[in-house]
LOROTI-726599 format. One record per residue (C-alpha): residue number from 1; x, y, z; residue in three letters. Coordinates in nm, 2 decimals, decimal comma. Example, Ala and Ser with C-alpha at 12.3 -4.5 7.8 and 13.67 -1.06 7.14 Angstrom:
{rec 1 {1,23 -0,45 0,78} ALA}
{rec 2 {1,37 -0,11 0,71} SER}
END
This chain:
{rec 1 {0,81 0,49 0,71} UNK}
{rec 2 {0,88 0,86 0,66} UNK}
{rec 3 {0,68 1,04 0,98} UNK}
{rec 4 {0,57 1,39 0,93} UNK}
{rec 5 {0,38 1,58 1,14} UNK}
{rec 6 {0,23 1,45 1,49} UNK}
{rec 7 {0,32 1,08 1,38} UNK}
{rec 8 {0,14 1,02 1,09} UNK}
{rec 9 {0,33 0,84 0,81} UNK}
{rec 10 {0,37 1,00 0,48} UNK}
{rec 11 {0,23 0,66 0,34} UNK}
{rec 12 {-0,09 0,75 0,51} UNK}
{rec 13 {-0,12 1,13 0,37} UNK}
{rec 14 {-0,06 0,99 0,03} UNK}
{rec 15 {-0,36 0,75 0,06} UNK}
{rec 16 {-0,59 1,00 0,17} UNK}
{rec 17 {-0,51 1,31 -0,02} UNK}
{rec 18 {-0,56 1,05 -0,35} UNK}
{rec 19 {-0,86 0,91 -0,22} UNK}
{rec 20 {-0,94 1,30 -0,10} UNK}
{rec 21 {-0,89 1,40 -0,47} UNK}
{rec 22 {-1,20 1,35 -0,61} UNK}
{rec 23 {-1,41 1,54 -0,36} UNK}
{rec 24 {-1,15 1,82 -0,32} UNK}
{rec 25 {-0,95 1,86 -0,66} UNK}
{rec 26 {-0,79 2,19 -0,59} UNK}
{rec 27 {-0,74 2,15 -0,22} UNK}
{rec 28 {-0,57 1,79 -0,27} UNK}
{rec 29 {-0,36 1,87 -0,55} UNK}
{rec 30 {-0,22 2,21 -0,36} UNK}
{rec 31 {-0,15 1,97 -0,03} UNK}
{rec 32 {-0,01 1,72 -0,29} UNK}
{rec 33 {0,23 1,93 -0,36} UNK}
{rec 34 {0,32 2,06 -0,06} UNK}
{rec 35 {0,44 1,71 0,07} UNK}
{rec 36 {0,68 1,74 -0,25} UNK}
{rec 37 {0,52 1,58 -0,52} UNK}
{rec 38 {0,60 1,78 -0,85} UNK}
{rec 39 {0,34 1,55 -1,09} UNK}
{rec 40 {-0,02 1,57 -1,05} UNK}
{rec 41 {-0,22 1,41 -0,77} UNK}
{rec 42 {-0,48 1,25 -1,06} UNK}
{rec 43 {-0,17 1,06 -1,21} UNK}
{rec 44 {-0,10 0,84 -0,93} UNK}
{rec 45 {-0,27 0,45 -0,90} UNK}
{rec 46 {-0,60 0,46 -0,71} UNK}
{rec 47 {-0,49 0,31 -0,36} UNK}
{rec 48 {-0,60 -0,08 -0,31} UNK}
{rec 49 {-0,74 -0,24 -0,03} UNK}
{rec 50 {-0,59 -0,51 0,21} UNK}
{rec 51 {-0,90 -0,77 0,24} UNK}
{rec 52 {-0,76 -0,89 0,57} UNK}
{rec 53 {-0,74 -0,57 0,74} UNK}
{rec 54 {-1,14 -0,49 0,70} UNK}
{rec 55 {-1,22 -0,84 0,81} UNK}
{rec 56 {-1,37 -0,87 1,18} UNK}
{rec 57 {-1,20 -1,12 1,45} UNK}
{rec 58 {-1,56 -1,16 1,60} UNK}
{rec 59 {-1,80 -1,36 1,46} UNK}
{rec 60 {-2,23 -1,28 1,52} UNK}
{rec 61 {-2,38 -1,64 1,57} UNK}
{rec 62 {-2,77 -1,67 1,60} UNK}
{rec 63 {-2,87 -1,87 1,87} UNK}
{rec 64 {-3,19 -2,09 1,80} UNK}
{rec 65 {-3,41 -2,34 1,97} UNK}
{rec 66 {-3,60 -2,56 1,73} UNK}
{rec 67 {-3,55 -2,33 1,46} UNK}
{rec 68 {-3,64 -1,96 1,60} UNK}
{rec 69 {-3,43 -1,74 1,71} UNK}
{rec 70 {-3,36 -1,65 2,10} UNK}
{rec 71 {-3,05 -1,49 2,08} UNK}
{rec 72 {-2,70 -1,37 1,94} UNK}
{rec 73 {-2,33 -1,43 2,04} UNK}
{rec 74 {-2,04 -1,21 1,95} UNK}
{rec 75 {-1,70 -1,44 2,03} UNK}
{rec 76 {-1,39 -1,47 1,87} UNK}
{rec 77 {-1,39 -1,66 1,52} UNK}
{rec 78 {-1,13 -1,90 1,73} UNK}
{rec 79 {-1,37 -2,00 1,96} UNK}
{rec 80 {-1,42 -2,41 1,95} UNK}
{rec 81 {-1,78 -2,57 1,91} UNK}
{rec 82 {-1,79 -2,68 2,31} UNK}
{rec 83 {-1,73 -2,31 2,38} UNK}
{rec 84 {-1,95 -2,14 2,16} UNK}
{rec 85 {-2,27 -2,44 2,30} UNK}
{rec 86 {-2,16 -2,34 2,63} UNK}
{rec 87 {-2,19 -1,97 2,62} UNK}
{rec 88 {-2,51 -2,02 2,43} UNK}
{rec 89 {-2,66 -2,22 2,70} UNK}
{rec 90 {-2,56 -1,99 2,94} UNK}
{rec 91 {-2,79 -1,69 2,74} UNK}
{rec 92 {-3,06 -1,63 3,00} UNK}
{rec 93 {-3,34 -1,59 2,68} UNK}
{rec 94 {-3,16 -1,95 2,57} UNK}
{rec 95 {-3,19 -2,06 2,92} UNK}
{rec 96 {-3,52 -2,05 2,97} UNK}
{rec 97 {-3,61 -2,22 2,69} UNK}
{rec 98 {-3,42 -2,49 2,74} UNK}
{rec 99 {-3,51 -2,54 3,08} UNK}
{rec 100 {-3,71 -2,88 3,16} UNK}
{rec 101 {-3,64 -2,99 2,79} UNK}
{rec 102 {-3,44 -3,21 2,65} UNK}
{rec 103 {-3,18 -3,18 2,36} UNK}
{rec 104 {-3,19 -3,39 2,12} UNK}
{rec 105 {-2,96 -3,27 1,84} UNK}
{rec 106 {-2,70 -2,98 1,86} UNK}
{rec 107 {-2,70 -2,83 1,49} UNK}
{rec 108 {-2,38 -2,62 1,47} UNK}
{rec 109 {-2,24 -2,45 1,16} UNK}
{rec 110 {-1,92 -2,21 1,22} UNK}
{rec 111 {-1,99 -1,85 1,29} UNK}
{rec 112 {-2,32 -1,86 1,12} UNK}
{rec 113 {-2,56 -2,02 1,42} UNK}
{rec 114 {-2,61 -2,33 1,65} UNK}
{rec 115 {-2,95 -2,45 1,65} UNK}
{rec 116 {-3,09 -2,67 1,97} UNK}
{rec 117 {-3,31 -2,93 1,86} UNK}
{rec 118 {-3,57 -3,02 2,17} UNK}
{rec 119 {-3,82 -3,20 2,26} UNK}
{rec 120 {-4,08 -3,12 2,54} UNK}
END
């Protein structure tokens, strides 16, 4: 892509001064066409979004013993079951309460929560 100044890409000072426009009318159209454009800043396409680019790699999953929560995990949405269990065990508020008690189930649903079902 065409650089101007201090490396930013003319892409990326076409996106902003549009999505500038708006707010600043006068100030974006006058750096509008100071990049070169001859046509008016309001006649170009609103700019559209990239859904992948504002999604997040990690993934907040509640930790819960019998139903209440005793903690959260932030780990990569790659992370396996076995790996997300074990770093949940390993929470020292998850700890505790699972000391001296027995699992019974392990309810796990991806990137959402895992839920340790006990008994005394």
């Amino acid at each position: 892509p065409e650089v101007l100044n201090k490396g930013i890409d003319r892409k990326s000072i076409e996106t902003f001064l549009i999505l500038l426009a708006p707010f600043a009318p006068h100030f974006a159209e006058e750096l509008w066409e100071t990049i070169g454009h001859s046509d008016s800043i309001f006649k170009e396409k609103w700019p559209e979004h990239t859904p992948s680019l504002v999604e997040s790699e990690v993934a907040k999953i509640a930790i819960q013993i019998n139903g209440r929560l005793r903690g959260i995990l932030e780990l990569s949405k790659e992370v396996p079951q076995e790996e997300v269990v074990k770093e949940a065990k390993a929470l020292a508020g998850v700890a505790k309460h699972l000391r001296s008690k027995q699992i019974k189930k392990i309810i796990f649903v991806p990137e959402k929560i895992v839920n340790f079902v006990v008994s005394n």
